[in-house]
N, C-alpha and C positions, 0 to 999 in steps of 0.2 A: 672784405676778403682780399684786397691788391686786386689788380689788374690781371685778368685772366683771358680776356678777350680780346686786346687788343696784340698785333707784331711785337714781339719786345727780339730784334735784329740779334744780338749779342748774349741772347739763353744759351748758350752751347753746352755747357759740360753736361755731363751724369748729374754729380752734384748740385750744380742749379736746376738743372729740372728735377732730382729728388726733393728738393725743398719745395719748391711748387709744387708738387704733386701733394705734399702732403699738405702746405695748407688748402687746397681742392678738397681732400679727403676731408679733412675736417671739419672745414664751411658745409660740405654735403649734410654730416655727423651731426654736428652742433646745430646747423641752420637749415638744414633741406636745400642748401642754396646749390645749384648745379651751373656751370657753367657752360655757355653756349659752344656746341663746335664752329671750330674755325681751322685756320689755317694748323693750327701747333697740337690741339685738342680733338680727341674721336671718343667715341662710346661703340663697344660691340655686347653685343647683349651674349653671344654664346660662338662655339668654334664650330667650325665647318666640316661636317665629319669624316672619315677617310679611313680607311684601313690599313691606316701604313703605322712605321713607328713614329714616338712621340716627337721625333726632330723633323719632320719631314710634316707630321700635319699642323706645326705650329709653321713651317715656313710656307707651306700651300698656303694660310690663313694671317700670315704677316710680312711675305719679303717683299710684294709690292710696298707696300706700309712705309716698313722700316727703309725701303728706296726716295720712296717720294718724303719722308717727314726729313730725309739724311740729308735731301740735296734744299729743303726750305728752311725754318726755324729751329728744326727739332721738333719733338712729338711725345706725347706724353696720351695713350692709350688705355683707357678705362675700362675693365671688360666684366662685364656682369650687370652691362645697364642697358636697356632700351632705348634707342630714343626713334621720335615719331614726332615727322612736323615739329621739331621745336622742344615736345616733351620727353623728358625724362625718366624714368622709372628704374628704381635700384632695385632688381630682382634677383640679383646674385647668380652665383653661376651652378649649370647641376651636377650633378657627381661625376659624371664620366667627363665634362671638361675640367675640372678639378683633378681629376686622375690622372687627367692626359699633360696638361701644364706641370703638375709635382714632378710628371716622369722630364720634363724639357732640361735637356743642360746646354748650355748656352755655347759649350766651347764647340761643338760640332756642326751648330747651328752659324756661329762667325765664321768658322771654318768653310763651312758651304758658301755662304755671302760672300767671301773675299775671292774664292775661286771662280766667284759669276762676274763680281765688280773690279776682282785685282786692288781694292781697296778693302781696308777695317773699316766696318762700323759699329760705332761703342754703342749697345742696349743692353738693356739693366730688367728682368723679369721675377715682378716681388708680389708675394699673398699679403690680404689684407682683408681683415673680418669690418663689417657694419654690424652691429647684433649680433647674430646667429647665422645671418649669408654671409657668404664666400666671395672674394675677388681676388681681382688680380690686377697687376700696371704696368705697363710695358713704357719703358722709356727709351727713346730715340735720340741721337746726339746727333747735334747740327754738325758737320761733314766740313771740313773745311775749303773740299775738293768737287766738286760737280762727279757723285757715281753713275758712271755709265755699264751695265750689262756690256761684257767683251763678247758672251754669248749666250745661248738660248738655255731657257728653264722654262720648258712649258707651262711643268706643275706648277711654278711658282705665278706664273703669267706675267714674265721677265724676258725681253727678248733683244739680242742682241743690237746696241748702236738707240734705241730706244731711250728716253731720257721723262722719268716722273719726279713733278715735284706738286705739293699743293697746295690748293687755291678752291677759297669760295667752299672750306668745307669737303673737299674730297681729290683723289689721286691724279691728278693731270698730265696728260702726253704732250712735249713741251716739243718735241718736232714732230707732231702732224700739220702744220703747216708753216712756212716762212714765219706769217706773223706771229703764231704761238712759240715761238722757237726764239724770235726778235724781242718777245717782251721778257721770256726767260731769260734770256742771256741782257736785257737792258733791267732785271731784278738784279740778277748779281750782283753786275757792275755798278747800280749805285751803292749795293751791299757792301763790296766789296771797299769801293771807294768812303762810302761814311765810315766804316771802321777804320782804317788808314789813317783817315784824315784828323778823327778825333782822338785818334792817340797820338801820333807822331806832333798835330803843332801845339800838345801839349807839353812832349820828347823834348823837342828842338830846340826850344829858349835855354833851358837848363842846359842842354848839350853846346853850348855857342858858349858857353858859361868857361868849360872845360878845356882844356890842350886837346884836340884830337887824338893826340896821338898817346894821351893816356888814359883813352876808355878802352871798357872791355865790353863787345856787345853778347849776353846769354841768350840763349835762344831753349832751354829747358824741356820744348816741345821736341823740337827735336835733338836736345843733348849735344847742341854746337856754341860753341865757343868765339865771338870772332875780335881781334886785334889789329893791332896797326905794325905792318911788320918795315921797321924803322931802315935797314937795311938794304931793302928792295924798293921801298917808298910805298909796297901795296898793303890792301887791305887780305889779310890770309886767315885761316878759321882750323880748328880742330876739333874732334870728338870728344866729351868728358861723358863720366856718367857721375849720378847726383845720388845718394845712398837715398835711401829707399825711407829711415827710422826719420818717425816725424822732430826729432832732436835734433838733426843734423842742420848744421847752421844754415846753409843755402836755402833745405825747406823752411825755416824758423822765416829767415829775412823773406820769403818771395811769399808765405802765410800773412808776415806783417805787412807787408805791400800790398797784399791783395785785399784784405780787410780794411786797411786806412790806420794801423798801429806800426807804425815804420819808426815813432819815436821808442815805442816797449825794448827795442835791439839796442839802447843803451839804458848807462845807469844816471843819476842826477846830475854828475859833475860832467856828462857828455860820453863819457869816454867806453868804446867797444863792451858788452859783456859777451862776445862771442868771438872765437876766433876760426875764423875756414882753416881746416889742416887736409894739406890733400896728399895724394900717391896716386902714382902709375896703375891701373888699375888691370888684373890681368882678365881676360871675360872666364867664366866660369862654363865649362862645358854642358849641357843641360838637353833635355828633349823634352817635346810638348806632350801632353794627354794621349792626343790622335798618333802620335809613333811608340810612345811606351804601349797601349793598345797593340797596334799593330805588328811590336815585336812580340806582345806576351801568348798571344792567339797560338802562335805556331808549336810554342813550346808545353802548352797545357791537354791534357787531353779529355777537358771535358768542355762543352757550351758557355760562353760567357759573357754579357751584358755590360756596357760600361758601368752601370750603375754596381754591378756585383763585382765590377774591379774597384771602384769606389769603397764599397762594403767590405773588400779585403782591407785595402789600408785602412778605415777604420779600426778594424781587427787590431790589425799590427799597432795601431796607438799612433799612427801619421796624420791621423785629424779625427776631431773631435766632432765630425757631423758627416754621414754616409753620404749623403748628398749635397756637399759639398760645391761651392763654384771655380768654374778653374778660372773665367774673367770677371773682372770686380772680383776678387778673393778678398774674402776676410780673415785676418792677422789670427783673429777667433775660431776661428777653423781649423787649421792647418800648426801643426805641430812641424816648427820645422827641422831639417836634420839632413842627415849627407843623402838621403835618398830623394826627399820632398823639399821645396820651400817658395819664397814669392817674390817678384823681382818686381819693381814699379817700370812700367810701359811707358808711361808721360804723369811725369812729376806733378804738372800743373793741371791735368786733368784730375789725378790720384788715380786711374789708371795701374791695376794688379792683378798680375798672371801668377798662376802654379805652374812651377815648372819641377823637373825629373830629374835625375841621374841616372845616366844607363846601368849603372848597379842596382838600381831597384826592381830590373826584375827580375834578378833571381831569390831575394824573398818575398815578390808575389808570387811567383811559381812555386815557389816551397809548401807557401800556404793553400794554394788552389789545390794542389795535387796531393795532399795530406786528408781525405775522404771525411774523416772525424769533424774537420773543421767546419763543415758544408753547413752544418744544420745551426753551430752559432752565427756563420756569418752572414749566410741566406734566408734563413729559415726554413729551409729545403735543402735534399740534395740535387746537386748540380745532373743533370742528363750529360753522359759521355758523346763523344763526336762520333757522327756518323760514319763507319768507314768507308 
């Protein structure tokens, strides 16, 4: 089944822990074969109950989690299994944490994390049947940054200056003493250092190869650019951005790069079959989920759920699935158009937000306040606001 047990340093994206994850799933499926927790790897057999809404009891029951897998390997979270001493058991999960998960949207939930840590963390929350039981897989991206709590979340049991990462199979507090704190900070740094090292003195030879002063260093992570500015004698940098459709040449050659097909970017006799054409790019004006929300609220006069703002665009033909994701989007989703569409975050992660148009709400409002419409798009009618 591959190595599942052991540190593999360099898992980082979504996409590589989606791929693990599924052959995990399928070694389970095919073989019974379960893999041991460790540092990257948990089992939880069921959610911790709570009386709140669906985003708040998924973060009570995963932001330490998502804290400590962010600042280790990455994490890949199995939920609907047992484990005991060692043992395993795929029980599945029972209806009401099934209900509570369907209801989870993810952009409210990052939104929460970033305002605790001042940082993003990329996880990725997907169902998945064995038989006739139910799961679910919670995926954690390794962090490129050490997240630190700026302040306290009781509920979540997150507290400010506080630092988890893990080891030995569970959540660890990396400054309760000097030396737990010395050995975290002396993981990094060799982390940090072997990645460095085995890219760049592979970089180097080939760069010694070149004029200096006519490379161009990308940086696609973060959408910088940097060159040799001949005039000044320094090295200076600027912002590009990289089109989003997997066609576009930049993604084509950094796909062929990453894969080990860097010869597919030409044709037999050697010569380019792609050419980069670029323009000035103006940014498009846009606003996230959590502000179209928070503009739409004031102007409707009846009760409304994100999920049932969801369920209106639907309606309107803006995506083809009511519960929809606004991070990790799928292209399959979302029908895009001057109101809705999806901008790539980080290229090389694949990384996809939904974003708005402040003109979209005034055909949600159109349709929320339209009384008739309530029973196709809700299945119910909406409860008016209290006055």
């Amino acid at each position: 089944m591959g190595n599942t047990s052991g540190r593999q340093d360099f898992i980082v994206t979504l996409k590589e822990l989606r791929a693990e994850c599924e052959i995990i799933i399928n070694g389970i499926k095919e073989n019974g074969s379960f893999p041991k927790e460790n540092d990257r790897i948990d089992y939880k057999s069921a959610l911790k109950p709570a009386q709140q809404s669906a985003t708040e009891v998924f973060l009570i029951n995963f932001a330490k989690d998502i804290v400590a897998f962010s600042n280790s390997y990455g994490g890949i979270v199995l939920l609907g299994f047992e484990e005991s001493q060692g043992t395993i058991k795929d029980q599945g999960l029972n209806d009401e944490c099934i209900q509570i998960l369907n209801r989870v949207d993810l952009s409210p939930v990052s939104e929460k994390l970033t305002g605790i840590l001042k940082n993003e963390v990329g996880i990725e929350l997907q169902p998945f049947n064995i038989g006739s039981r139910k799961y679910y897989y919670l995926l954690i991206e390794k962090s490129s940054t050490i997240n630190v709590p700026v302040k306290d979340a009781r509920n979540y049991k997150l507290y400010s200056g506080d630092i988890y990462y893990r080891t030995s199979g569970k959540n660890t507090k990396a400054n309760t003493s000097s030396n737990d704190l010395n050995r975290f900070v002396q993981i990094k740094a060799n982390e940090r250092s072997k990645e460095f090292m085995e890219i760049w003195t592979k970089l180097l030879p080939e760069m010694f190869e070149i004029n200096p002063r006519e490379i161009l260093l990308l940086n696609p992570v973060a959408g910088t650019v940097y060159g040799y500015n001949k005039s000044d004698g320094v090295l200076e940098n600027t912002q590009i951005e990289i089109e989003s459709s997997e066609g576009n040449a930049f993604n084509i050659i950094l796909n062929a790069i990453s894969a080990g097909e860097i010869g597919k970017i030409s044709d037999d006799e050697g010569k380019p079959i792609y050419k980069i054409v670029g323009e000035i790019a103006q940014p498009k004006p846009h606003i996230t989920m959590s502000t179209l929300e928070n503009e739409l609220k004031p102007k409707i006069s009846y009760q409304i759920t994100n999920l049932q703002i969801k369920a209106t665009m639907h309606f309107l033909g803006w995506v083809n699935k009511k519960n929809f994701g606004i991070q990790n989007a799928k292209d399959c989703e979302i029908n895009q158009n001057e109101f809705i569409w999806i901008e790539v975050k980080d290229a090389v992660k694949g990384d996809k937000h939904v974003y708005f148009s402040e003109q979209a709400v005034r055909p949600l409002v159109e349709a929320i306040e339209n009384k008739s419409n309530h029973i196709k798009m809700y299945g119910k009618q909406l409860k008016p606001k209290k006055a």
